[in-house]
N, C-alpha and C positions, 0 to 999 in steps of 0.2 A: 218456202216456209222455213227449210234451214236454213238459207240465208239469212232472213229476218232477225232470228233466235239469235245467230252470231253475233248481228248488228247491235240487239239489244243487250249483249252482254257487254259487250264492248263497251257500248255508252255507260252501264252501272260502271263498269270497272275506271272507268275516267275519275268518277269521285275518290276511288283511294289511288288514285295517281295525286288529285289536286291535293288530298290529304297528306300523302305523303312526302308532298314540295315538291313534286316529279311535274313539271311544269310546261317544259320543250314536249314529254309524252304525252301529257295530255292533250295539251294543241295540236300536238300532229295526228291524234285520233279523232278530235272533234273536225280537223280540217278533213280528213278522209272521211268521217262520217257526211261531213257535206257534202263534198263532190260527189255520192253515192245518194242523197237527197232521203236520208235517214231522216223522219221525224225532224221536216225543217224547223218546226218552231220552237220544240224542246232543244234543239240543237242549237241551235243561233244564239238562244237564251242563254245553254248551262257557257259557249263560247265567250259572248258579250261580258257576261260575269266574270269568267276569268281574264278576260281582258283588261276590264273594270280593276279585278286585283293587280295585276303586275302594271297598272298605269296604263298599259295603252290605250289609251281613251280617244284615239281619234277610230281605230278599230272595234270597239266597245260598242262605240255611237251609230258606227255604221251595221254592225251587227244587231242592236235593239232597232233599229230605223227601217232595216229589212224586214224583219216579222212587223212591224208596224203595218208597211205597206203591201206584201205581198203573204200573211198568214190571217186566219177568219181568229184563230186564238192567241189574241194580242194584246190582251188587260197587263198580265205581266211586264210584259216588253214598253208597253207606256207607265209602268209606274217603276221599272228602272232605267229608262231613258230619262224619265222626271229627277230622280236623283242623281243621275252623271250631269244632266242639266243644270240642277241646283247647286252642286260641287266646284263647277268647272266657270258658275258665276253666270250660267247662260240662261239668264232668268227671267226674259219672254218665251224663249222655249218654253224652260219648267212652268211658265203660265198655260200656254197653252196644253202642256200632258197633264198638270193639275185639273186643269177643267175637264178633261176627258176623264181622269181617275173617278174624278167626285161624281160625273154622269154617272158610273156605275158603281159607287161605294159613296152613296151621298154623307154618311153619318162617318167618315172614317177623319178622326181627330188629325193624328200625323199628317193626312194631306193638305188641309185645309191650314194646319201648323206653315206648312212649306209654302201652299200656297200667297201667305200673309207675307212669308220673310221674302217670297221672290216681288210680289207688289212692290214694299220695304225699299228694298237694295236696289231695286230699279226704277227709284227715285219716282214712284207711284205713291207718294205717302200720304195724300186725301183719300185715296183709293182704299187703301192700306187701313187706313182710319177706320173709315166707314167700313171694311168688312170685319177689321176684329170688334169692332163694335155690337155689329150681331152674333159671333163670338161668345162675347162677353156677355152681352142679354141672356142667349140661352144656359151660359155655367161661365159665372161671375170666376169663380177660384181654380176652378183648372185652366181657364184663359190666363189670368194674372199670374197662375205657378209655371206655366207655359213659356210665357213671354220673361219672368225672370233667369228659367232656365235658359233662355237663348242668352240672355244678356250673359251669362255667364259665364258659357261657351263661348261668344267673343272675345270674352276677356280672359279667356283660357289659352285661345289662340292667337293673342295681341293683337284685336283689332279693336279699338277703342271707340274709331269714328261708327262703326255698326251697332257696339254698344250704346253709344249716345242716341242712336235712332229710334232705338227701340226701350231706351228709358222714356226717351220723347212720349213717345206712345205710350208709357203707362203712367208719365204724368199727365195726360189728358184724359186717363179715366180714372186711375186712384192716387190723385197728389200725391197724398199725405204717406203713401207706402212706405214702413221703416226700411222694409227691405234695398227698397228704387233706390232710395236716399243713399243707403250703405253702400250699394254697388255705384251709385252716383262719386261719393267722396272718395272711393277705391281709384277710380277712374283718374279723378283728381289729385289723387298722390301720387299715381303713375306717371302722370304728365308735370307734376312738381310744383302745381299749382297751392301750396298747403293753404294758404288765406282761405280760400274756396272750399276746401275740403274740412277745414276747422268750423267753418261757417253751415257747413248741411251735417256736420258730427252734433252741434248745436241743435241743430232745430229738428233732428231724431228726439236727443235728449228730453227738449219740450212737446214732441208732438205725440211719442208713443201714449204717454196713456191716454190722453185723449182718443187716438186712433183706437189702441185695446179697446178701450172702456163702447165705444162707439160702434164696434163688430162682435161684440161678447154679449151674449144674452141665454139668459139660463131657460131652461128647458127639462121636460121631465122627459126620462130616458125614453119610456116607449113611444115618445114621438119623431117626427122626422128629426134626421138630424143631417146638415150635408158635411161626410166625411171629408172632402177637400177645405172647406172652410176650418175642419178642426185641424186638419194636417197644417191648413196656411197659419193657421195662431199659433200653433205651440212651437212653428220656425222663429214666431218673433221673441220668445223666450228668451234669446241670444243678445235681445237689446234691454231687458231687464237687470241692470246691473244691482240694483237696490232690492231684487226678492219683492216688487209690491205688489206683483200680480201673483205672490205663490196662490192663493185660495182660487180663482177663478183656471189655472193651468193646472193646476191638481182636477178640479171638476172636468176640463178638459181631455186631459190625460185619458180619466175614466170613462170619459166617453167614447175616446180613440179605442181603448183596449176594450169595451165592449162591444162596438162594431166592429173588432175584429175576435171575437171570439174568445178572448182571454177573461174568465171571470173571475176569478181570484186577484187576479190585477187590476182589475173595475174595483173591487170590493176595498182593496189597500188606498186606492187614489181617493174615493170618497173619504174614508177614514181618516186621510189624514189633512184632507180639507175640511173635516170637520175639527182636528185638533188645532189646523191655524185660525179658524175663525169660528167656535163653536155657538155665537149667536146669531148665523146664519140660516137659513131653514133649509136651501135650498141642496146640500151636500146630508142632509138626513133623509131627504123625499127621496134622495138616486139610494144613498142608502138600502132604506127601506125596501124600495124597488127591486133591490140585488140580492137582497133575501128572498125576496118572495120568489125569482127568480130560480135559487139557489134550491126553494125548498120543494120547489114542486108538487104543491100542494100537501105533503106526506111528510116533512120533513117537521118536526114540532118545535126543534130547536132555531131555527131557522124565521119561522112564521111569528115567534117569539120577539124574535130580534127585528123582524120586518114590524113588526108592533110597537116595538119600543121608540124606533126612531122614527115610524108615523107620529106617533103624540109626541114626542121631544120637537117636530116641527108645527103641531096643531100647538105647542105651548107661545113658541113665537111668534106664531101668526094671530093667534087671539090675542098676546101681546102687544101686537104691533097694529095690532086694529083692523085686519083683513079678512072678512068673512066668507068670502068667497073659496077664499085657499083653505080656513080653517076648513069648512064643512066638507072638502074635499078629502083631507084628510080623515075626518067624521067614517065617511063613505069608503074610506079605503079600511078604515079597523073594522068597519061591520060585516065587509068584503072577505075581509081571514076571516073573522070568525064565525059568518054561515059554513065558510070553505073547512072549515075546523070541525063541522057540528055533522057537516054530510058523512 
């Protein structure tokens, strides 16, 4: 029993050896801990890990490879066996430890992320295809912000022909991406191609608003709203060089800072979508909304303002000849003020 208790302290005490860069001590205690068969599989693991950091990764490999095959508790050890795998470019491996990972963490993004890029790079790219394709079917915009961050990473790391593979891949589900495009022409300046790179700087130019205008669709706050798609529009801001999307990136805005909590910041972004475009209806309704929000039924100054800028959009929707929106509006001032009379 005493023995045990030593063993265990010992193993704690390893982490502020690795902490403290003490690095030759720590190995010679994880290696004494195994020859003594202390908690083989925590032990191989916290080993394997440090191996992993000072590079020796043929010892690394062989350390996750061991609790693989000889420990019952071995999910860890195959999902850092999958990333020495994936590192080291050895990416049938990492197919084969991804598919294990997912057997037991079916929903888990990251692996399935790795799993694509080892398909990918090991010139599986029908394969590849078809699986971020379902991917994509179940979450369109975290796939697509997925796959441009890797593109990124490659070209963080100068490897350009990786990048190209995986621009491939998202022009086969979203051509027209400002983004693809700009990391496209990036690529192309790199390699000194300018002709090429002048030529998809162009067809940004002409394709964003269409693109914008084509993934923008207004919405009243309290209904769904998918936060990744707002995140992925307001990244293309960065291609609006003329301001013509301020009105719909303002509405945007407000939507990002109310699904994250910020309501005074909702409250500014409507505001001032309604100062760029105040014969719009649809930056008075979130308005409105943000008061009522705001006022919590009790608040009179508030329920006031959420009033004002209901009928300032029922004015240009009977305006504009739309009855359906107007009466909705109708229903929302009758809405305060039963809520006002209780």
């Amino acid at each position: 029993m005493l023995e045990n208790i030593k063993y265990y302290i010992l193993f704690k005490n390893i982490d502020k050896f690795i902490k403290n860069k003490n690095y030759d001590l720590a190995l010679e205690k994880l290696n004494f801990l195994i020859k003594e068969g202390f908690r083989l599989s925590e032990t191989f693991l916290k080993r394997g890990k440090l191996c992993k950091k000072l590079l020796m990764l043929e010892e690394a490999y062989s350390d996750f490879t061991y609790i693989i095959m000889h420990c019952t508790d071995n999910s860890k050890a195959f999902y850092e066996r999958l990333l020495l795998n994936f590192e080291i470019s050895n990416f049938n491996e990492a197919l084969y430890d991804a598919n294990h990972v997912l057997g037991l963490d079916p929903d888990n993004f990251d692996i399935k992320r790795l799993k694509f890029l080892a398909l990918l790079f090991s010139s599986k790219e029908g394969v590849a295809y078809d699986y971020v394709m379902k991917l994509f079917d179940n979450d369109k915009y975290k796939t697509i912000q997925f796959l441009l961050n890797e593109t990124a990473k490659c070209m963080a790391e100068d490897a350009p022909a990786k990048a190209l593979k995986i621009l491939e891949i998202i022009d086969m589900i979203d051509k027209d991406n400002p983004i693809k495009l700009l990391n496209e022409a990036n690529i192309y300046a790199q390699a000194g191609e300018k002709e090429k790179q002048r030529e998809l700087l162009k067809k940004i130019d002409s394709n964003f608003p269409k693109y914008f205008i084509s993934h923008f669709k207004y919405t009243e706050m309290y209904s769904d709203r998918d936060y990744m798609e707002i995140c992925f529009l307001l990244d293309l801001k960065i291609f609006d060089q003329q301001n013509l999307f301020s009105y719909p990136m303002s509405i945007l805005e407000g939507y990002k800072n109310y699904a994250e909590g910020r309501i005074i910041s909702t409250k500014e972004c409507f505001e001032r979508a309604i100062e760029i475009n105040p014969n719009k209806p649809d930056a008075y309704v979130l308005l409105a909304q943000t008061f009522q929000l705001m006022s919590g039924y009790d608040k009179q100054e508030y329920i006031k303002k959420a009033e004002e800028n209901y009928r300032k959009a029922l004015e240009i929707y009977e305006k504009e000849q739309i009855p359906t929106k107007a009466e909705s509006m109708k229903r929302q001032i009758r809405h305060l003020n039963s809520a006002i009379t209780i």
